[in-house]
Gaussian input, Z-matrix of N, CA and C with variables (Angstrom, degrees):
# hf/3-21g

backbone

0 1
 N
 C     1     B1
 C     2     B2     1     A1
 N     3     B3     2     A2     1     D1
 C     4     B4     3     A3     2     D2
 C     5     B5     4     A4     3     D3
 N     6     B6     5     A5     4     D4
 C     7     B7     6     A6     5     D5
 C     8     B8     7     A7     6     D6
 N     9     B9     8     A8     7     D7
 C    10    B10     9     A9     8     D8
 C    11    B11    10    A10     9     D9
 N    12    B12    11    A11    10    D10
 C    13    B13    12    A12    11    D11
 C    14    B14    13    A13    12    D12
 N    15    B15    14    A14    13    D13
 C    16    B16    15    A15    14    D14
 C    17    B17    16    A16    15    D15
 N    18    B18    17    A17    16    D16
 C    19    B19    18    A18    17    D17
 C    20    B20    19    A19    18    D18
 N    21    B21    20    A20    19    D19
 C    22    B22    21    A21    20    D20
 C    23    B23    22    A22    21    D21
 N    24    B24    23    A23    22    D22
 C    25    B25    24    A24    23    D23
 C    26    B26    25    A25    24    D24
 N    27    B27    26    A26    25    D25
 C    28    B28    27    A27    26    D26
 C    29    B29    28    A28    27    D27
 N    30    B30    29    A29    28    D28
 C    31    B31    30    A30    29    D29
 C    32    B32    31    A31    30    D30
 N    33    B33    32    A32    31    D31
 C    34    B34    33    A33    32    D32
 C    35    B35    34    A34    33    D33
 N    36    B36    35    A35    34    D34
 C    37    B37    36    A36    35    D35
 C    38    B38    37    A37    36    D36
 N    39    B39    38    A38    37    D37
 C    40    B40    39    A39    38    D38
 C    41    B41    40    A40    39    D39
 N    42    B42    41    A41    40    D40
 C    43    B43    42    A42    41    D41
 C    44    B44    43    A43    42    D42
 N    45    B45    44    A44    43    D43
 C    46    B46    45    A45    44    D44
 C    47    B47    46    A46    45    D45
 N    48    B48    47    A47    46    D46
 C    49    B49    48    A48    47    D47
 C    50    B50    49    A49    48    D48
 N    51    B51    50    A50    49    D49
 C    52    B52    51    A51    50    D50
 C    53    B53    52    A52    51    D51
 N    54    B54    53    A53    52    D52
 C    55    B55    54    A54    53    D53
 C    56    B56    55    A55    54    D54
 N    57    B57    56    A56    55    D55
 C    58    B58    57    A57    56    D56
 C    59    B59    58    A58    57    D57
 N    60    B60    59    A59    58    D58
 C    61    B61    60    A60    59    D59
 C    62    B62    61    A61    60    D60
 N    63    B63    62    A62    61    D61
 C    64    B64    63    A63    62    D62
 C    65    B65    64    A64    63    D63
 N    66    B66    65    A65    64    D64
 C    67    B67    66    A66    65    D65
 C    68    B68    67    A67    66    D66
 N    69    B69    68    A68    67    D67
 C    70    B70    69    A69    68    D68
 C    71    B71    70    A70    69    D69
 N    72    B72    71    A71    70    D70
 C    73    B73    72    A72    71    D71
 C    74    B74    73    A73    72    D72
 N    75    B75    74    A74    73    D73
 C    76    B76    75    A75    74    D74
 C    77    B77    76    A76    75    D75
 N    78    B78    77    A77    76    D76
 C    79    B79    78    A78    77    D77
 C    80    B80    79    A79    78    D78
 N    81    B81    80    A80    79    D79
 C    82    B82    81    A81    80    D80
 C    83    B83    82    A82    81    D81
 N    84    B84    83    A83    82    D82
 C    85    B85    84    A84    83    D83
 C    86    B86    85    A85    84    D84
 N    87    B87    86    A86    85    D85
 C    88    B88    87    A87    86    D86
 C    89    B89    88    A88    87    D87
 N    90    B90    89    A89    88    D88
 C    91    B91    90    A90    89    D89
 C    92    B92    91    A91    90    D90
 N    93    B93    92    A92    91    D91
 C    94    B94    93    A93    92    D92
 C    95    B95    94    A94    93    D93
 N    96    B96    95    A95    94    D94
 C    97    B97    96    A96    95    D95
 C    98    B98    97    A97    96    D96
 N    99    B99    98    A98    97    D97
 C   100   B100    99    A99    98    D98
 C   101   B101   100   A100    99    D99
 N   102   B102   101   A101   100   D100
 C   103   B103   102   A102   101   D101
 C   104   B104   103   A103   102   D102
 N   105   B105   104   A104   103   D103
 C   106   B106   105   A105   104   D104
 C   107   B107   106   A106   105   D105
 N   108   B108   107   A107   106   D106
 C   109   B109   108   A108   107   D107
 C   110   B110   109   A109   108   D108
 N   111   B111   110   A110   109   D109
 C   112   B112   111   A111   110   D110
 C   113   B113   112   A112   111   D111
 N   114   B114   113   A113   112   D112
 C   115   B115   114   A114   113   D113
 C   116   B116   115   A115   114   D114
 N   117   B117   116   A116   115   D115
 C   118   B118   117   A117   116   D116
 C   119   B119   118   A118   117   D117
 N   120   B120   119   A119   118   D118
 C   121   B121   120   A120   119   D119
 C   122   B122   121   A121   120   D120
 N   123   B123   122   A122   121   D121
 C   124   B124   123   A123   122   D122
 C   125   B125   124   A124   123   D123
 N   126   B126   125   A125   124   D124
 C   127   B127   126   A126   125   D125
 C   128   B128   127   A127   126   D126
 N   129   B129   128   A128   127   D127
 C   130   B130   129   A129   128   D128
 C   131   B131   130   A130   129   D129
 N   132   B132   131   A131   130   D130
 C   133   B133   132   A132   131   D131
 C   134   B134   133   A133   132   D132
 N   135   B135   134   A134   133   D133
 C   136   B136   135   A135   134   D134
 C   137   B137   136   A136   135   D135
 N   138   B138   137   A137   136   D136
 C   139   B139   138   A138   137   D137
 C   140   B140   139   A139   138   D138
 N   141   B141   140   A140   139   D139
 C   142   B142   141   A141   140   D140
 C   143   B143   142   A142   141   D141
 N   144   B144   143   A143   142   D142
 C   145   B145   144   A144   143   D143
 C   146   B146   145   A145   144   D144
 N   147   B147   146   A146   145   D145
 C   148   B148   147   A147   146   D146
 C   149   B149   148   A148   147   D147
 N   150   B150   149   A149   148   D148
 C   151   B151   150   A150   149   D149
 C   152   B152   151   A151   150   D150
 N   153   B153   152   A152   151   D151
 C   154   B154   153   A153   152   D152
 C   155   B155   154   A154   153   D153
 N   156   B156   155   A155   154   D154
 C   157   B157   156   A156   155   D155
 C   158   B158   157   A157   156   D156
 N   159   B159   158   A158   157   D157
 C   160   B160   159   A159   158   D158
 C   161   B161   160   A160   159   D159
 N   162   B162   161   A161   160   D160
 C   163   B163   162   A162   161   D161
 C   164   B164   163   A163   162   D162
 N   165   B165   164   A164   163   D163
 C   166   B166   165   A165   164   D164
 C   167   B167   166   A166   165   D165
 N   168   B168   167   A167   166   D166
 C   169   B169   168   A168   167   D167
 C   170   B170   169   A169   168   D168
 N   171   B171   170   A170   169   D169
 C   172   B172   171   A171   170   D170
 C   173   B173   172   A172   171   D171
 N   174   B174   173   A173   172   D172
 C   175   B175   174   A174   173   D173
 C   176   B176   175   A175   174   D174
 N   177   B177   176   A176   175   D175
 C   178   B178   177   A177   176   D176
 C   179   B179   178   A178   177   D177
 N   180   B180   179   A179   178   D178
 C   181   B181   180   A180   179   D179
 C   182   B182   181   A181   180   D180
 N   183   B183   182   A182   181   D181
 C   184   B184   183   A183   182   D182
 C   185   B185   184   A184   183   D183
 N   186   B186   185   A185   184   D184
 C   187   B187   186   A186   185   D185
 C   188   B188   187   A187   186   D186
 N   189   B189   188   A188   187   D187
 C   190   B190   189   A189   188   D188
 C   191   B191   190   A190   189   D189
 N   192   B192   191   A191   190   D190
 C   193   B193   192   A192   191   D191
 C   194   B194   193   A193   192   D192
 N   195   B195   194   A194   193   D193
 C   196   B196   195   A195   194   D194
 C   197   B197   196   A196   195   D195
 N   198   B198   197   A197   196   D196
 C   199   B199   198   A198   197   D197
 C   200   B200   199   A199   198   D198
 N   201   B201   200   A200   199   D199
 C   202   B202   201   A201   200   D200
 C   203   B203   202   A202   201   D201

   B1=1.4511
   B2=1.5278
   B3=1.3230
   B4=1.6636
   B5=2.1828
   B6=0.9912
   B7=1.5857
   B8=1.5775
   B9=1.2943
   B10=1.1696
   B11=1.5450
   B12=1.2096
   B13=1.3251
   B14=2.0298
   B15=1.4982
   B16=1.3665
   B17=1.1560
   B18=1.2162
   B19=2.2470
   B20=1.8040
   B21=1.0379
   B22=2.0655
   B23=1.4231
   B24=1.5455
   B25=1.8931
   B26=1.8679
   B27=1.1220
   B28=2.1339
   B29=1.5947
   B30=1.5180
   B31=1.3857
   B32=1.6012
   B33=1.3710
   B34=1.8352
   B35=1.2803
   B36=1.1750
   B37=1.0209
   B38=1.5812
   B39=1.2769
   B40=1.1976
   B41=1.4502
   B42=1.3554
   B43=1.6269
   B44=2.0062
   B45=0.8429
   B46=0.9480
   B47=1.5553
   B48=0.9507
   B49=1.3779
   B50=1.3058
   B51=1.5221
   B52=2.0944
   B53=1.4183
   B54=0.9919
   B55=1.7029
   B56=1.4775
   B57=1.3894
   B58=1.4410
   B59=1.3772
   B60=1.3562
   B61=1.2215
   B62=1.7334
   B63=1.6018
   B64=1.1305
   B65=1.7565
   B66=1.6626
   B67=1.7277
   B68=1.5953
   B69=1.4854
   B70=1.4736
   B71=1.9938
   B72=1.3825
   B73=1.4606
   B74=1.6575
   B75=1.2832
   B76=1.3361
   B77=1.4767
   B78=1.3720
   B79=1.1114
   B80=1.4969
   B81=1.0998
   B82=1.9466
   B83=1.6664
   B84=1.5477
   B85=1.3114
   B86=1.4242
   B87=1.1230
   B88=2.2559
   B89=1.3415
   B90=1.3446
   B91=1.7519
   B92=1.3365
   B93=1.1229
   B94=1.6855
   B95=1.6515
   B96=1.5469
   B97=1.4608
   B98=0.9620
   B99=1.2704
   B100=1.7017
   B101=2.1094
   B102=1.5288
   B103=1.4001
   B104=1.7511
   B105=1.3716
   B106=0.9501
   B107=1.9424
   B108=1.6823
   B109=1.5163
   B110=1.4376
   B111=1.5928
   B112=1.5121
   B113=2.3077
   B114=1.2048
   B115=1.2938
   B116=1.5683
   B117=1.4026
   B118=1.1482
   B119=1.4816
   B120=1.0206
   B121=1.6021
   B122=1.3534
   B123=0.7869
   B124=1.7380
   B125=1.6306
   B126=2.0274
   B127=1.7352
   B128=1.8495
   B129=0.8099
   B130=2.0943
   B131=1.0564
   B132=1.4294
   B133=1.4239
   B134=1.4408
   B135=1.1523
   B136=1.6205
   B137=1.7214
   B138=1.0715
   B139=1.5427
   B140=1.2998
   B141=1.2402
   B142=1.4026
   B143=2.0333
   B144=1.3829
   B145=1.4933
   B146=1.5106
   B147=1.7458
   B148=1.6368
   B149=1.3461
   B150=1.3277
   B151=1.8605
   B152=1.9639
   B153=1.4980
   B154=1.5083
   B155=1.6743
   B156=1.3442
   B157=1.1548
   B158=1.5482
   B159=1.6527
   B160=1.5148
   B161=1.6060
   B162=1.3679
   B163=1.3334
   B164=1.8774
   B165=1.2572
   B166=0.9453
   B167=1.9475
   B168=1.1303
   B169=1.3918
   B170=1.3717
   B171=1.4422
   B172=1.2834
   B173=1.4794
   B174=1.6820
   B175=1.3034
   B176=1.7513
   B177=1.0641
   B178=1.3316
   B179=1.4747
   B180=1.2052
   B181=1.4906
   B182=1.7642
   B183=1.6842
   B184=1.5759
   B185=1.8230
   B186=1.2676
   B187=1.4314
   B188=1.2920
   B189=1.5805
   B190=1.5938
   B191=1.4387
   B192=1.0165
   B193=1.8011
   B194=1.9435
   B195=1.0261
   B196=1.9158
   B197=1.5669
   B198=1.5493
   B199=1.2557
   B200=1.5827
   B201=1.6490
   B202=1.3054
   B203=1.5671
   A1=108.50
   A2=113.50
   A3=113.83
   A4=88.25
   A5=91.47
   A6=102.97
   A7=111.83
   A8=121.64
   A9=123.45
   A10=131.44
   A11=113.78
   A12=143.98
   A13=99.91
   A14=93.68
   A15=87.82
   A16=167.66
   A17=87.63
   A18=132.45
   A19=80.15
   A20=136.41
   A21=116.37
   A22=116.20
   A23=104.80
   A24=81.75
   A25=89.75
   A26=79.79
   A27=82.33
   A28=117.28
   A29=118.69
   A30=139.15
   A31=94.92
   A32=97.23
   A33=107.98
   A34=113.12
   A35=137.91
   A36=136.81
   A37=121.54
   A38=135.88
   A39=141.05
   A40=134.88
   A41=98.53
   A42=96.65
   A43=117.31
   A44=134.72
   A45=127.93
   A46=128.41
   A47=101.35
   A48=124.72
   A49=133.80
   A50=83.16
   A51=116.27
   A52=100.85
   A53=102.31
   A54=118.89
   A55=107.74
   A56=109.20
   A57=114.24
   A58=102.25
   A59=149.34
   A60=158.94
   A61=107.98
   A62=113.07
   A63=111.78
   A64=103.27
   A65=98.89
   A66=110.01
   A67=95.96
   A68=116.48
   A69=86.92
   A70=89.18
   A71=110.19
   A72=100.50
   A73=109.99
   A74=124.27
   A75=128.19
   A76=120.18
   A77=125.33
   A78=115.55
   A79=124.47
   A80=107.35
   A81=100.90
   A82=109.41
   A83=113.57
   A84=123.09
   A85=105.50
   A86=104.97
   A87=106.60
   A88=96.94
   A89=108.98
   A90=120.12
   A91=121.21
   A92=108.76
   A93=122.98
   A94=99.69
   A95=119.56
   A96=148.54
   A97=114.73
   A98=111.51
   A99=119.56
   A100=102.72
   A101=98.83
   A102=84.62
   A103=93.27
   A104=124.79
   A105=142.08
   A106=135.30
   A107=87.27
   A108=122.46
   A109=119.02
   A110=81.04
   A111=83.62
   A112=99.22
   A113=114.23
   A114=120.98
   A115=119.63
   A116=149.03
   A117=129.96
   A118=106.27
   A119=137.46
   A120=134.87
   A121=116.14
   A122=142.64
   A123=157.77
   A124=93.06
   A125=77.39
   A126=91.42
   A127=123.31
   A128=111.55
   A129=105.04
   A130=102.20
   A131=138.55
   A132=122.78
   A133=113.12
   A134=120.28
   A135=111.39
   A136=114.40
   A137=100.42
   A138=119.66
   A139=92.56
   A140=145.17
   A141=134.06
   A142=98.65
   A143=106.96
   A144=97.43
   A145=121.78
   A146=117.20
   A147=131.37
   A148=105.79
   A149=154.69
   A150=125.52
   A151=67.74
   A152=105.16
   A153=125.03
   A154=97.52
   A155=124.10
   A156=128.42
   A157=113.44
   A158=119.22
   A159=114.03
   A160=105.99
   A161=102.76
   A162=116.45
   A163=91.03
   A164=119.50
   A165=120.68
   A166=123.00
   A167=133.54
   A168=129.68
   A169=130.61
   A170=138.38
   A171=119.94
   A172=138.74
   A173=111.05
   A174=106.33
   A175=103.63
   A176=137.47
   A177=143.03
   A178=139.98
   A179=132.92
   A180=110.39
   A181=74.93
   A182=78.71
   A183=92.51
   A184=104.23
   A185=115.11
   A186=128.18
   A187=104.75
   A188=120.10
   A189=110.42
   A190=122.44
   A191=120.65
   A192=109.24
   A193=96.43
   A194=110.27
   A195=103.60
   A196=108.37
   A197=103.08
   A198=99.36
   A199=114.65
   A200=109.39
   A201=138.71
   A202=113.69
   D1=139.61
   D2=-156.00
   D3=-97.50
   D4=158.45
   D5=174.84
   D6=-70.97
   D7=167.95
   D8=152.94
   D9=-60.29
   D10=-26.49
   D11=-176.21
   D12=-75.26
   D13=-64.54
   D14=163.41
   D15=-117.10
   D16=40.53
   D17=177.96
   D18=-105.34
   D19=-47.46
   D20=175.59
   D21=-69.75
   D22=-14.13
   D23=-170.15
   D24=-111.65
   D25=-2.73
   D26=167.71
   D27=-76.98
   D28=-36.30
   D29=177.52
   D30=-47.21
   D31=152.82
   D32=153.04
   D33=-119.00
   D34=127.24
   D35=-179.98
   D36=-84.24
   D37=148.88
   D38=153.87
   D39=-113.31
   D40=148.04
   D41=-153.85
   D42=-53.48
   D43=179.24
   D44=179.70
   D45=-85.43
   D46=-42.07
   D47=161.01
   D48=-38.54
   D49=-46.58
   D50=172.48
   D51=-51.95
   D52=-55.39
   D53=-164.28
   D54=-68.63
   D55=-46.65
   D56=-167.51
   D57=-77.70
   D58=-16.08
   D59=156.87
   D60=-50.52
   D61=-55.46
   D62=-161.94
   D63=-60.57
   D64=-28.15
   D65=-171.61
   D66=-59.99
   D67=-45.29
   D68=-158.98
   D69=121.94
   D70=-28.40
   D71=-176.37
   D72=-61.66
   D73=154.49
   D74=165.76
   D75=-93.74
   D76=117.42
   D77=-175.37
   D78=-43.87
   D79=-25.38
   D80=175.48
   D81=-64.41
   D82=-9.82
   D83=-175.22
   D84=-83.15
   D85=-15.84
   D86=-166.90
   D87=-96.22
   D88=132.93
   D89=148.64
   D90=-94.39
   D91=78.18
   D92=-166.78
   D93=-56.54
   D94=141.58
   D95=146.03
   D96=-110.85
   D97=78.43
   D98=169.24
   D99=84.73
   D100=-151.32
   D101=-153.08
   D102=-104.46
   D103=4.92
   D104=-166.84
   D105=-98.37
   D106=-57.73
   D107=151.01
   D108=-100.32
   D109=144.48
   D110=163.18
   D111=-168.87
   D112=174.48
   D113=-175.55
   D114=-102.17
   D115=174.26
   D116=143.03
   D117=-141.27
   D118=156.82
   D119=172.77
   D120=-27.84
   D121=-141.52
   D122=-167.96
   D123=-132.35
   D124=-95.89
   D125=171.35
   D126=-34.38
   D127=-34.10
   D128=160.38
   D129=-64.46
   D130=-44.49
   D131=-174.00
   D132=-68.22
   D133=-22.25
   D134=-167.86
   D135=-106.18
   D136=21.49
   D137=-169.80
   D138=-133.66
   D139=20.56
   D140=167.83
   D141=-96.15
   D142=143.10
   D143=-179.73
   D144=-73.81
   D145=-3.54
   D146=-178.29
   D147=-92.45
   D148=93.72
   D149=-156.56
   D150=-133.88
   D151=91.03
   D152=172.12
   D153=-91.71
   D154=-44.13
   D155=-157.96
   D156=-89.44
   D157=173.64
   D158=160.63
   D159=-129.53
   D160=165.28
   D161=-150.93
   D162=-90.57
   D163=118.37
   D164=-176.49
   D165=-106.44
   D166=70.61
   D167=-169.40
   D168=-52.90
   D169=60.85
   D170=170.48
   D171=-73.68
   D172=137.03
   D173=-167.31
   D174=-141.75
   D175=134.67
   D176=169.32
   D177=-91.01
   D178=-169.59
   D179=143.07
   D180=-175.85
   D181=164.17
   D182=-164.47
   D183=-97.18
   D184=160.11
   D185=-178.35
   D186=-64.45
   D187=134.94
   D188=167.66
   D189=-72.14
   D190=-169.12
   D191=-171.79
   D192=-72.78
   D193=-44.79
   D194=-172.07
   D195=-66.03
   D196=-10.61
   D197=154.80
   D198=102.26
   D199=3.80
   D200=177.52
   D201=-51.20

């Protein structure tokens, strides 16, 4: 069984853009992070005519020092 570590450097990646094109997104719609990531509004997502996906929210917060 291959690691996590090396099932990611096995992947190929494609640019982001690539992808976001195939959606239908407009690049003035992407907040690119690098060439890989990037963000788009909400509202852009739900105005696309393909809505294949679900809107997924992650949010965290870190432990205080006692560990609460």
């Amino acid at each position: 069984m291959q690691t996590d570590v090396q099932i990611a450097q096995a992947a190929t990646l494609q640019p982001i853009a690539q992808i976001a094109a195939q959606l239908g997104i407009a690049p003035d719609d992407l907040e690119q992070y690098g060439k890989y990531k990037a963000k788009i509004n909400p509202a852009d997502a739900f105005r696309l005519p393909n809505k294949r996906g679900k809107l997924v929210l992650v949010t965290a917060i870190n432990p205080t020092p006692a560990g609460e």
